[in-house]
ZAVOTI-925388 format. One record per residue: residue number from 1; residue in one letter; x, y, z negated of N, C-alpha, C in turn. Coordinates in Angstrom, 3 decimals, decimal comma. Layout:
! residues N
NUM	a	X	Y	Z	X	Y	Z	X	Y	Z
...
This chain:
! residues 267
1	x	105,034	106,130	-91,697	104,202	105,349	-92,618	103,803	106,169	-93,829
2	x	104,927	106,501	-94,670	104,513	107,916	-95,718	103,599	108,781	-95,157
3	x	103,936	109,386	-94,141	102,921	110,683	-93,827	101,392	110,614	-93,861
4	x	101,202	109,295	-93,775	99,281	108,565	-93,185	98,777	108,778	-94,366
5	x	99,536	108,528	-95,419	98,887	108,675	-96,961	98,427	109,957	-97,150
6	x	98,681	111,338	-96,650	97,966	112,396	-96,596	97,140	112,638	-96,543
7	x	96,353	111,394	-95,717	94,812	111,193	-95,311	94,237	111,413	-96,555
8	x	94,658	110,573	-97,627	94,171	111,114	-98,598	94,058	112,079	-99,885
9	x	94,059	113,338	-99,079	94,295	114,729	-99,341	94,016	115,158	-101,170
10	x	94,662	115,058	-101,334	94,010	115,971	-103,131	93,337	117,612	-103,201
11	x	94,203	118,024	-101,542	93,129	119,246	-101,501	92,093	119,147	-101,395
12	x	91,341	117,807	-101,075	90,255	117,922	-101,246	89,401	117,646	-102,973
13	x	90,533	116,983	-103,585	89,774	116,898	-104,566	89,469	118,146	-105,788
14	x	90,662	119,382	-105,366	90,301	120,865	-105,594	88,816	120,855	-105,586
15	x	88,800	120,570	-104,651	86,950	121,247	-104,427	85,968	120,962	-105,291
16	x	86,209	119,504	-105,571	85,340	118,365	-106,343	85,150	118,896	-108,233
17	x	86,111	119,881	-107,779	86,731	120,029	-109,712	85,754	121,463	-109,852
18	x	85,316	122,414	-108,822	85,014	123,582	-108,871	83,641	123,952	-108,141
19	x	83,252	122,987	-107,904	81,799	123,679	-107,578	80,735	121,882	-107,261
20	x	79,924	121,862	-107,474	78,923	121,129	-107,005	77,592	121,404	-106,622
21	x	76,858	120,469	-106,149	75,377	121,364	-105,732	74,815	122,035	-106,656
22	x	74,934	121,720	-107,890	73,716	121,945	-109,025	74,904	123,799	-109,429
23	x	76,277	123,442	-108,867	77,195	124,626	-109,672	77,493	124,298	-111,322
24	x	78,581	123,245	-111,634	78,854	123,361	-112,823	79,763	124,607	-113,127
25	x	79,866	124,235	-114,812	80,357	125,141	-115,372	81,761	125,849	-114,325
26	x	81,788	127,186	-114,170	83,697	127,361	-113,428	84,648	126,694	-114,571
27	x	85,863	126,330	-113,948	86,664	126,490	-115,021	88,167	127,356	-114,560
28	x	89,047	127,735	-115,440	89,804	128,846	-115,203	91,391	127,586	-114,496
29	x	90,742	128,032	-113,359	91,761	127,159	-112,386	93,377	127,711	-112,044
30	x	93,429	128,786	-112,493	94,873	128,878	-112,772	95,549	128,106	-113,989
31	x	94,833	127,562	-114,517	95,424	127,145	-115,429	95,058	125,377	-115,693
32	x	94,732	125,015	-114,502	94,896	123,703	-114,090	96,076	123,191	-113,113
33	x	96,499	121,685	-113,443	97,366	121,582	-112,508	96,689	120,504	-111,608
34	x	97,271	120,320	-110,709	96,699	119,474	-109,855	98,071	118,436	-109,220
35	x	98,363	117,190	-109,289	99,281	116,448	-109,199	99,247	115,389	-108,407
36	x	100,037	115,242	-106,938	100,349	114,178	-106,412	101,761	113,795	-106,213
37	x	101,179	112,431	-106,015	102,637	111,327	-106,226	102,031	110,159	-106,362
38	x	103,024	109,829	-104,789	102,720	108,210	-104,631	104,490	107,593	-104,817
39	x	104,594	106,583	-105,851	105,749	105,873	-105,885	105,848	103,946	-104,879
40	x	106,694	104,275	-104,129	106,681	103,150	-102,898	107,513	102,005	-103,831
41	x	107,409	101,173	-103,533	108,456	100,262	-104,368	109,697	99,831	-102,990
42	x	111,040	100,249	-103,547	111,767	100,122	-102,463	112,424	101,494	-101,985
43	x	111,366	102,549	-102,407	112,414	103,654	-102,107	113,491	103,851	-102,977
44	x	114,306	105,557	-103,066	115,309	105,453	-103,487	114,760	106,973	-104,622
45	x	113,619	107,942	-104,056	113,607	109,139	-104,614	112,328	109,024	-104,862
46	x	111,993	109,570	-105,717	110,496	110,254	-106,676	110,248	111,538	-106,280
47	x	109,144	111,452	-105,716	108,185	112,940	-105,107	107,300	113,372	-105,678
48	x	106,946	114,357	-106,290	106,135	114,913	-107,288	105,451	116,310	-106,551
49	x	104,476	116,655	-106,384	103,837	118,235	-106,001	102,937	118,391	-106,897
50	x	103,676	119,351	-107,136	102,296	120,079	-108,425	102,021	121,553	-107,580
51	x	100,371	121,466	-107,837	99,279	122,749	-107,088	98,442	123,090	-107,989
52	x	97,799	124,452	-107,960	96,746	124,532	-108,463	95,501	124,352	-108,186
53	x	94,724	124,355	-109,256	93,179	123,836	-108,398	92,701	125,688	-108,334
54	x	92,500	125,309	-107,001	91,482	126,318	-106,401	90,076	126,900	-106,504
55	x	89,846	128,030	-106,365	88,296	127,856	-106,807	87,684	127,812	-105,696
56	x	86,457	127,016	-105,604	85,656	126,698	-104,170	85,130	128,170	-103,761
57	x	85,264	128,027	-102,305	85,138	129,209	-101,165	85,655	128,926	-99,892
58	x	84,922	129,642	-98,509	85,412	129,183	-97,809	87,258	129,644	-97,179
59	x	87,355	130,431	-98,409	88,787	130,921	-97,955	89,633	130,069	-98,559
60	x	89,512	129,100	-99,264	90,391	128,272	-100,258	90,152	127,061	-99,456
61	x	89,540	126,559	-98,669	88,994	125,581	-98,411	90,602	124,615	-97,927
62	x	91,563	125,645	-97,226	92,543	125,117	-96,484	94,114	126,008	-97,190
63	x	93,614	126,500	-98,415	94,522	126,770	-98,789	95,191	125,996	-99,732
64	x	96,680	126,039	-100,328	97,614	125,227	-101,428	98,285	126,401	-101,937
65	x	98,367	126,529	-103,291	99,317	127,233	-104,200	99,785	126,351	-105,171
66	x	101,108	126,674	-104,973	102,242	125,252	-105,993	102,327	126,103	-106,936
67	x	102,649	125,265	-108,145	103,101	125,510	-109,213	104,859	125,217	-109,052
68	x	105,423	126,410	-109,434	107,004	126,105	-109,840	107,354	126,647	-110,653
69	x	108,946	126,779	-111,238	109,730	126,641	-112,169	108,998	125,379	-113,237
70	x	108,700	124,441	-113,391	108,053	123,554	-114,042	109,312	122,671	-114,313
71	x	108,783	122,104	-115,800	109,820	121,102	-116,143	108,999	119,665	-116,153
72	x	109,966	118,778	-115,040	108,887	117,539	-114,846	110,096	116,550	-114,818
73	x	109,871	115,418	-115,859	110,447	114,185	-115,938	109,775	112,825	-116,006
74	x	110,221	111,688	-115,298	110,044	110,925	-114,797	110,574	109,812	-116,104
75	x	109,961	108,982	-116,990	110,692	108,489	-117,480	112,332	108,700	-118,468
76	x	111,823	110,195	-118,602	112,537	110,947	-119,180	113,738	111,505	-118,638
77	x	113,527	111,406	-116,413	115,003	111,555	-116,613	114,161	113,144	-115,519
78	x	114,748	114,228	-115,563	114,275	115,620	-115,236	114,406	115,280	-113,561
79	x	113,346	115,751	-113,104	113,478	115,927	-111,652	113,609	117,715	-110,793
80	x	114,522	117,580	-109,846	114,137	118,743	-109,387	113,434	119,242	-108,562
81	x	113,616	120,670	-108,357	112,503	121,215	-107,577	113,476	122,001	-106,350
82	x	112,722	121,190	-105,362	113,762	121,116	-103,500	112,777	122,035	-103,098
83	x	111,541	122,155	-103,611	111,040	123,248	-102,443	109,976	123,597	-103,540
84	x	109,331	124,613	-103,357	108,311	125,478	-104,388	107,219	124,335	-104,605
85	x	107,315	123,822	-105,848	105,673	123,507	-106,607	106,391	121,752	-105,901
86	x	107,378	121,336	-104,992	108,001	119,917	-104,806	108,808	120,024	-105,901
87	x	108,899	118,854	-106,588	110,074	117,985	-107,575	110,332	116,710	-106,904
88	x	111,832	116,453	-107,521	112,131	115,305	-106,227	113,043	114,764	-107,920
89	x	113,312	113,556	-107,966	114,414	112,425	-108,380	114,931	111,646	-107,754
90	x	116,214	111,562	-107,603	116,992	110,734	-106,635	117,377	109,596	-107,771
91	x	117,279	108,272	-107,297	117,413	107,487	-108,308	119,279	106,796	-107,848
92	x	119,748	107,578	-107,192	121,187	106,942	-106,433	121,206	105,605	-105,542
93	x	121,597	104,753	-105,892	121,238	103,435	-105,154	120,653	102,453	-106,241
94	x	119,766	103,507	-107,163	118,590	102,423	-107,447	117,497	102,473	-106,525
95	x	116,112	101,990	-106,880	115,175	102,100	-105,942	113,968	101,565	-106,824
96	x	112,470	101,797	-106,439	111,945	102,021	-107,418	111,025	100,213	-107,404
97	x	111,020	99,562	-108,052	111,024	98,407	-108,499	109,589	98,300	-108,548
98	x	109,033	96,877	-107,985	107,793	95,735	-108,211	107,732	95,722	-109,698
99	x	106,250	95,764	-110,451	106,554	95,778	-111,577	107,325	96,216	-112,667
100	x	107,342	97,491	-111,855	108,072	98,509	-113,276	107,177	99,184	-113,689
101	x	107,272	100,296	-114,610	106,089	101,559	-114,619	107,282	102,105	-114,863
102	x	106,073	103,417	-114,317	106,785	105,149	-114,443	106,135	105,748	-115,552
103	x	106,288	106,955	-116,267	105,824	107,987	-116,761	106,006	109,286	-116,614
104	x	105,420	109,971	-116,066	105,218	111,593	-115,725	105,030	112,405	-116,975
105	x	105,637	113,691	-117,081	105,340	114,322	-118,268	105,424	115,746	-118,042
106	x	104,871	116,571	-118,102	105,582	118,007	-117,864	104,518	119,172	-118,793
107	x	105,019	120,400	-119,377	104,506	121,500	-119,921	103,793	122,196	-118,922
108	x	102,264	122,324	-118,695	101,883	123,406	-118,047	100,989	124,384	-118,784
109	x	101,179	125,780	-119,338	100,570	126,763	-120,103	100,515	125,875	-121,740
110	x	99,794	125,233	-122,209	99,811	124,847	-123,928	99,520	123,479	-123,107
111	x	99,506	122,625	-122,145	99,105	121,464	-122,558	100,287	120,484	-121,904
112	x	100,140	119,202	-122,227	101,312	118,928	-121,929	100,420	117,655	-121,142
113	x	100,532	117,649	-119,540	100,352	116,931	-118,417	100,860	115,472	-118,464
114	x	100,588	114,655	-118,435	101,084	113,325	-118,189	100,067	112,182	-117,356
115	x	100,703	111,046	-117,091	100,244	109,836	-116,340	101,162	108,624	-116,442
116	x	100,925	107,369	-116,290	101,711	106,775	-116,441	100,927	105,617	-114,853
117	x	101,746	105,028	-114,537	101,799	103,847	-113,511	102,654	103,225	-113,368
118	x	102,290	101,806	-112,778	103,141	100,515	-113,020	103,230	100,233	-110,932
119	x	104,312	99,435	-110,291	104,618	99,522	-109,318	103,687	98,084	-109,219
120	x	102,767	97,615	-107,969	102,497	96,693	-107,930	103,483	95,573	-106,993
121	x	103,635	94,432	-107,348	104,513	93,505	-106,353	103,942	93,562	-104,717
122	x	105,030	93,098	-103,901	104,873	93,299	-102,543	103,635	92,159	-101,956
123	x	102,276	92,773	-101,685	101,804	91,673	-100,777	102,595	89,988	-100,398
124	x	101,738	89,365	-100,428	102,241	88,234	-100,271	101,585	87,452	-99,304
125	x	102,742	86,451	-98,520	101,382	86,126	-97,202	101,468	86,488	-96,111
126	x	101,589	87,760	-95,973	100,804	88,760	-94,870	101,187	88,226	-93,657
127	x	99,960	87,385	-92,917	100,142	86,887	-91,728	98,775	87,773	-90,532
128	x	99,402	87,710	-89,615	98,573	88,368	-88,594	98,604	87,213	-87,224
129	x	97,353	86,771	-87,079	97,031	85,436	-85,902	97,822	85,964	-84,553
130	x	98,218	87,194	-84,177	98,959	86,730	-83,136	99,853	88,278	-82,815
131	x	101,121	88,560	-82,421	102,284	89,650	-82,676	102,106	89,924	-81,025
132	x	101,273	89,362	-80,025	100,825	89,870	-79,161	99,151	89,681	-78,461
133	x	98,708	90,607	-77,840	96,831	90,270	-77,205	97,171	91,507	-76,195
134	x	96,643	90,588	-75,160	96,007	91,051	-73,770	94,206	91,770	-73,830
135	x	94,195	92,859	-73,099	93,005	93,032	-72,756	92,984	93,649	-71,333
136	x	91,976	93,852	-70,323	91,884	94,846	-69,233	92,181	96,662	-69,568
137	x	92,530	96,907	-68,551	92,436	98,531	-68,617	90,447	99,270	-67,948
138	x	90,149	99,904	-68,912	88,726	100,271	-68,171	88,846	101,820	-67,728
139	x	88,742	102,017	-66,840	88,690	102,765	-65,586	87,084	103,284	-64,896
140	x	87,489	104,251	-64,531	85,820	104,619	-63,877	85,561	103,926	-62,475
141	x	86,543	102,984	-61,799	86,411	101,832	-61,081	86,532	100,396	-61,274
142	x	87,374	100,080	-62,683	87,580	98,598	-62,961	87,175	98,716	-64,314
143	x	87,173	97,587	-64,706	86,872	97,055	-66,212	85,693	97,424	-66,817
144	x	84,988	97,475	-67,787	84,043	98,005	-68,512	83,933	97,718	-70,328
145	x	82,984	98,846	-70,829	83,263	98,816	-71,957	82,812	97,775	-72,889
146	x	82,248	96,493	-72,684	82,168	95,394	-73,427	83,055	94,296	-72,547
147	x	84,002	94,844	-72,011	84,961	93,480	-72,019	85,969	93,302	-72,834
148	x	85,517	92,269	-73,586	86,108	91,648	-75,399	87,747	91,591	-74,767
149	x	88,152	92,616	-75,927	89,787	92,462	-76,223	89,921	91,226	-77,365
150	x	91,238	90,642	-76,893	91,631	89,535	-78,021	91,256	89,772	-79,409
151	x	90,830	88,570	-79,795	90,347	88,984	-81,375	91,842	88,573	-82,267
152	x	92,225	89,759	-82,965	93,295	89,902	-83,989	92,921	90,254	-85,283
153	x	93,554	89,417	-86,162	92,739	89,289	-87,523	94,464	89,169	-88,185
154	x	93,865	89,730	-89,700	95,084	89,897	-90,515	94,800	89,428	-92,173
155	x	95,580	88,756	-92,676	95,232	87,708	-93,926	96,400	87,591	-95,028
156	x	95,989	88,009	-96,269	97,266	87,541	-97,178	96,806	87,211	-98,371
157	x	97,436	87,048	-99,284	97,059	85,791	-100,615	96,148	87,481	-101,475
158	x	95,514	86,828	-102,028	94,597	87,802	-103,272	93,465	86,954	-103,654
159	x	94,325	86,214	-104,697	93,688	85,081	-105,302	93,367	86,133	-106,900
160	x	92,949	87,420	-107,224	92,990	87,741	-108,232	91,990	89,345	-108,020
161	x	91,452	89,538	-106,645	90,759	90,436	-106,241	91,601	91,818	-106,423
162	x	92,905	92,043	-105,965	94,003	93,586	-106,406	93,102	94,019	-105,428
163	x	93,631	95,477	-104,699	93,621	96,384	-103,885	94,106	96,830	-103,105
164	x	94,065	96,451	-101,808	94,928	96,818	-100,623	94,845	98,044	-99,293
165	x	95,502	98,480	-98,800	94,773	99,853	-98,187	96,070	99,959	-96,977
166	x	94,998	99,696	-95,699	95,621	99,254	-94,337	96,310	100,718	-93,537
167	x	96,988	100,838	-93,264	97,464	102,021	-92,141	97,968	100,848	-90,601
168	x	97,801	101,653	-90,222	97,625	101,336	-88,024	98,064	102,928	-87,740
169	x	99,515	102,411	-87,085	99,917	103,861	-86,278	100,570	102,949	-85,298
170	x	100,496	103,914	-83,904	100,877	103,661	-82,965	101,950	103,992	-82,620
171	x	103,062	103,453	-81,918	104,589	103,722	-82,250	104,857	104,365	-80,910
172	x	104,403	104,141	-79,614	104,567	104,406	-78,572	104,415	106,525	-78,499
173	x	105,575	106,628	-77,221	106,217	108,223	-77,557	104,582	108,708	-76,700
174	x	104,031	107,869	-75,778	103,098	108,841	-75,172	101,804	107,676	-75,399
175	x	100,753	108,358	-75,407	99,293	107,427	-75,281	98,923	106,936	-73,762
176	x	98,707	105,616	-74,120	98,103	105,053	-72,788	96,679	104,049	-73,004
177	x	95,942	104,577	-72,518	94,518	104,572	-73,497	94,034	103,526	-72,596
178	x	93,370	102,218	-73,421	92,774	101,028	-72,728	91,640	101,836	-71,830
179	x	90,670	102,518	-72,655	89,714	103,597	-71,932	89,993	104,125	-71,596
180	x	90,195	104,723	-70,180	90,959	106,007	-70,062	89,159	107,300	-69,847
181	x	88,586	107,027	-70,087	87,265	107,397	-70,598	87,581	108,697	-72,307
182	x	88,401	107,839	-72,998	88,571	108,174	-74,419	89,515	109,586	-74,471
183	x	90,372	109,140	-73,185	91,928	110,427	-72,881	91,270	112,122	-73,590
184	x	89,749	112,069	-73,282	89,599	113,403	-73,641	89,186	113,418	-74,924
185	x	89,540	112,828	-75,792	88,742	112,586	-77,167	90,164	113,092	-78,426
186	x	91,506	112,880	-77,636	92,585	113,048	-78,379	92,373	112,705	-79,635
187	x	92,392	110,626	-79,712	92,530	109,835	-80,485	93,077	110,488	-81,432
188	x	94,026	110,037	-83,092	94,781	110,296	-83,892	95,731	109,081	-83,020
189	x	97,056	108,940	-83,556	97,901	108,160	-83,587	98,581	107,240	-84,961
190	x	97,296	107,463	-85,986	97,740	106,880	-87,433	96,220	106,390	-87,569
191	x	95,886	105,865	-88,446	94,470	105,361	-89,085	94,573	104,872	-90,039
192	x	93,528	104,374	-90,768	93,393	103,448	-92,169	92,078	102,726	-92,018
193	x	92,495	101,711	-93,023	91,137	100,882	-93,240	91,397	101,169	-94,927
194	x	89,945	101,348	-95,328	89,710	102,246	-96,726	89,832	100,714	-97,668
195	x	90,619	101,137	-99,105	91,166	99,665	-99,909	89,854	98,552	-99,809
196	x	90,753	97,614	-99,621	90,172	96,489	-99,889	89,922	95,341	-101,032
197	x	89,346	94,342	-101,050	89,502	93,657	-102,615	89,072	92,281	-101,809
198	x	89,511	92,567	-100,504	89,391	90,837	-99,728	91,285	90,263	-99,612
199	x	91,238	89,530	-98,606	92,164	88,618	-98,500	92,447	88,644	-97,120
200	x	91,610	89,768	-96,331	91,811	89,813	-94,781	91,031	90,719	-93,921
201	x	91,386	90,975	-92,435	90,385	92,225	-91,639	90,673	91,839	-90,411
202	x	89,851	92,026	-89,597	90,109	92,179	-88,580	90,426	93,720	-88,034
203	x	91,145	93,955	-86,798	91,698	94,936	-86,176	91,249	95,392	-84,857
204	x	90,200	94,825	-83,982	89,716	94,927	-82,646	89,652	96,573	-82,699
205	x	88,803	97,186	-83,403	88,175	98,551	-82,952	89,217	99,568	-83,106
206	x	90,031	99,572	-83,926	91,007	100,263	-84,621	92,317	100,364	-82,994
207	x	92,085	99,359	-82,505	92,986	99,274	-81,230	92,538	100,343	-79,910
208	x	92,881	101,523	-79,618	92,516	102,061	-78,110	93,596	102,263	-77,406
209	x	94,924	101,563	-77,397	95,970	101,908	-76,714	96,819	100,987	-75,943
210	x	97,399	100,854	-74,858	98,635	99,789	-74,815	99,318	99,786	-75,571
211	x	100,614	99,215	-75,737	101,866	99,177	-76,629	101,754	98,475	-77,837
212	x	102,855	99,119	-78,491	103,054	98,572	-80,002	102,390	99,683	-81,272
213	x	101,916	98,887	-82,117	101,262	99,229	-83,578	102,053	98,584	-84,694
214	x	102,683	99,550	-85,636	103,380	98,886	-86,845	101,815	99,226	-87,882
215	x	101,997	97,977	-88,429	100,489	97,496	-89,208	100,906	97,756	-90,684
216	x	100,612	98,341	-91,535	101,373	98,057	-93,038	100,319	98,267	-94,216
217	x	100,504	97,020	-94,651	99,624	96,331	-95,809	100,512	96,922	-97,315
218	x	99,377	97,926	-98,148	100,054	98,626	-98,975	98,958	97,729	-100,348
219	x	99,450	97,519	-101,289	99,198	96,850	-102,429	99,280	98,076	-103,563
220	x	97,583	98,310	-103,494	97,981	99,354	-104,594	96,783	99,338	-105,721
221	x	96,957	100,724	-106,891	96,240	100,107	-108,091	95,345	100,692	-107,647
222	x	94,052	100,053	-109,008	92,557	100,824	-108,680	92,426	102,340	-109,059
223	x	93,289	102,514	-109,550	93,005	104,380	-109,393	92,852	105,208	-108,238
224	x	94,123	104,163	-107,304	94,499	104,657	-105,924	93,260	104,472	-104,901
225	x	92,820	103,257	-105,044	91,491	102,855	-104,597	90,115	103,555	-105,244
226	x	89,778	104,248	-106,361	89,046	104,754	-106,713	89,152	106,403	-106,228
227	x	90,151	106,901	-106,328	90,318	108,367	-105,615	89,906	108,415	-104,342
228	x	90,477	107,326	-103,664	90,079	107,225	-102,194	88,411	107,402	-101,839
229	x	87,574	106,361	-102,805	86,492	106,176	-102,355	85,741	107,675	-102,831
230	x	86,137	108,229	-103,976	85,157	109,711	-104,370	85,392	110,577	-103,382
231	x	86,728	110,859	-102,865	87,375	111,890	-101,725	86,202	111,394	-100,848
232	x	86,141	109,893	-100,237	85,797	109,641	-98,445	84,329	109,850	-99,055
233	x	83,336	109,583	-99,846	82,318	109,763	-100,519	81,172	110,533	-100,095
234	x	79,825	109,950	-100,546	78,858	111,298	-99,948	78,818	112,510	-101,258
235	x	79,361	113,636	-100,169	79,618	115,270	-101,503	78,701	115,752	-102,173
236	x	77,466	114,845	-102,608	76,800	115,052	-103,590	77,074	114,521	-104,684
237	x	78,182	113,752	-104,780	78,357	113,385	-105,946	80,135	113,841	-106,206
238	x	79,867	114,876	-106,075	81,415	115,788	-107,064	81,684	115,968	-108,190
239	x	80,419	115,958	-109,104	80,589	116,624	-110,589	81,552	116,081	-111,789
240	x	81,801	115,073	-111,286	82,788	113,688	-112,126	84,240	113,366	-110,925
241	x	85,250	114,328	-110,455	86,585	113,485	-110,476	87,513	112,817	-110,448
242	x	87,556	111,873	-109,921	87,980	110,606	-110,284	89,399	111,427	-110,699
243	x	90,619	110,964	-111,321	91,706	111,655	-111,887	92,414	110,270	-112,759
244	x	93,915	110,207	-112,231	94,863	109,585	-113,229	95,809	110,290	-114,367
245	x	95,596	111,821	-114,373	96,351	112,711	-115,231	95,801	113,274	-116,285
246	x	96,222	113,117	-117,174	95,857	113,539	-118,506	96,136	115,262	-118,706
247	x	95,224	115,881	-118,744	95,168	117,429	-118,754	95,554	117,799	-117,791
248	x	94,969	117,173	-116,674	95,217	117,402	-115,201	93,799	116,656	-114,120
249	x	94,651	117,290	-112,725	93,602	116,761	-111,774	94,937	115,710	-111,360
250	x	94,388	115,008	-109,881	95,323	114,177	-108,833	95,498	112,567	-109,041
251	x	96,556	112,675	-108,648	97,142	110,835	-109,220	98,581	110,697	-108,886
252	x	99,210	109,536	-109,947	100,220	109,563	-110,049	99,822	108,307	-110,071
253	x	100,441	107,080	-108,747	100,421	105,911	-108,990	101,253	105,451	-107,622
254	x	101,502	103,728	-108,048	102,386	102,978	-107,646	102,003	102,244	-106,289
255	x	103,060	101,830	-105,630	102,664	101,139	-104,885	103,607	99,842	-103,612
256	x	103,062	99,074	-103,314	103,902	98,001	-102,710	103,466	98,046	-101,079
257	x	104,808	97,204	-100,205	104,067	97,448	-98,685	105,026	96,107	-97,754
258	x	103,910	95,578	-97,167	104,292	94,843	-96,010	104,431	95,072	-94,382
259	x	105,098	94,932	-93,366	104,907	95,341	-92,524	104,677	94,540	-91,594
260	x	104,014	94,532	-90,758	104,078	93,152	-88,979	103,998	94,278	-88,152
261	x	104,599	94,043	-87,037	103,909	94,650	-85,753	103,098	94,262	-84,707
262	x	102,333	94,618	-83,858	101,479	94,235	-82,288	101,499	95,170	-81,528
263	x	101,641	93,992	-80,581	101,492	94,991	-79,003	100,199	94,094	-78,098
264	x	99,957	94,996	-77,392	98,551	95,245	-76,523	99,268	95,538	-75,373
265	x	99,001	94,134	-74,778	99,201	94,151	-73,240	97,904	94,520	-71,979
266	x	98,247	94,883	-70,778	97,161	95,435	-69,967	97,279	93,817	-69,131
267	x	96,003	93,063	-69,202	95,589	91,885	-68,321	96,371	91,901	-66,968
């Protein structure tokens, strides 16, 4: 479930900081930091990566350089560093709380980096019309590609318009593809539906497999939802950032999660 959030890469937002069509100003990117960190409500440890921003090229395009020896605290309490340019806080058998906030702080060259975020409460609600649906298998002898799989729809309270942001991974050890048409396409086995500000979605297309799908409804702030949309975005419009860090790039924000599962039976 953590790992899907990668999707939304901050290496990409390197790019966004260092070049646009028109070519703004460079700026001296060693001496930017670049900061991710997503806080789950419910875990037990605080994950922090600090990188630098890169300068656009196609040799940087897929590259990461961390920043380490850095001093980074969480609410004032120091976190360490488990792997180059990673800081980690173990909170013992606390865990990081609905409605708390955090604060990030750290020295990089003369400026002093910060962010602050608040944990949002856990989805509420979260009902899904049915924890099982049948469809046919389509085959280059049976079935075909408009025969309607069960319609599955998913719904929870947001009587206040928050922000929600769907992941669909498939739990099963091997793929067994409703199409077997698709087998050569080598699906992903994770997905998203990009934040929302409804109260519900449906799931039909997002489905190409038998088995089971753990579904998880993440409740998060509009920063989180605003990064998302500049990253997935048309790349003419880079010159502006979106950013939750103060003398920084990235985001540092909170977040809540529900889970259901479904399985997809073969008719």
């Amino acid at each position: 479930m953590r790992q899907f959030l990668t999707v939304l890469t901050i290496g990409a937002l390197l790019l966004l900081i260092s070049c646009s069509k028109d070519m703004i100003t460079p700026l001296n990117s060693d001496k930017i930091a670049v900061v991710e960190s997503y806080l789950y409500a419910g875990d037990s440890v605080i994950s922090v990566k600090v990188t630098k921003a890169l300068p656009f090229s196609e040799d940087t395009l897929d590259a990461t350089e961390y920043i380490t020896s850095l001093t980074l605290q969480v609410n004032g309490k120091t976190l360490a560093e488990t792997e180059p340019g990673i800081y980690r806080l173990s909170l013992g058998s606390g865990r990081i709380q609905p409605d708390s906030s955090y604060t990030l702080k750290f020295r990089f060259f003369s400026d002093t980096i910060s962010s602050k975020t608040s944990i949002p409460a856990k989805p509420t609600n979260l009902r899904i019309s049915a924890t099982t649906i049948y469809t046919s298998r389509i085959t280059s002898t049976g079935g075909f590609p408009g025969n309607p799989m069960e319609d599955v729809s998913l719904s929870w309270d947001n009587t206040d318009a928050s922000y929600y942001y769907l992941t669909i991974e498939y739990l099963e050890s091997t793929f067994d593809y409703i199409n077997t048409a698709m087998e050569t396409y080598d699906l992903p086995r994770a997905q998203s539906i990009s934040p929302l500000q409804s109260a519900g979605t449906r799931l039909g297309r997002n489905l190409q497999f038998f088995g089971h799908y753990r579904i998880v409804l993440f409740k998060v702030n509009k920063d989180f939802a605003d990064l998302y949309q500049h990253i997935t975005s048309n790349s003419n419009n880079i010159t502006n950032p979106v950013t939750s860090i103060t003398n920084g790039y990235g985001v540092f924000t909170g977040m809540s999660s529900d889970t259901v599962i479904l399985q997809v039976k073969e008719n």
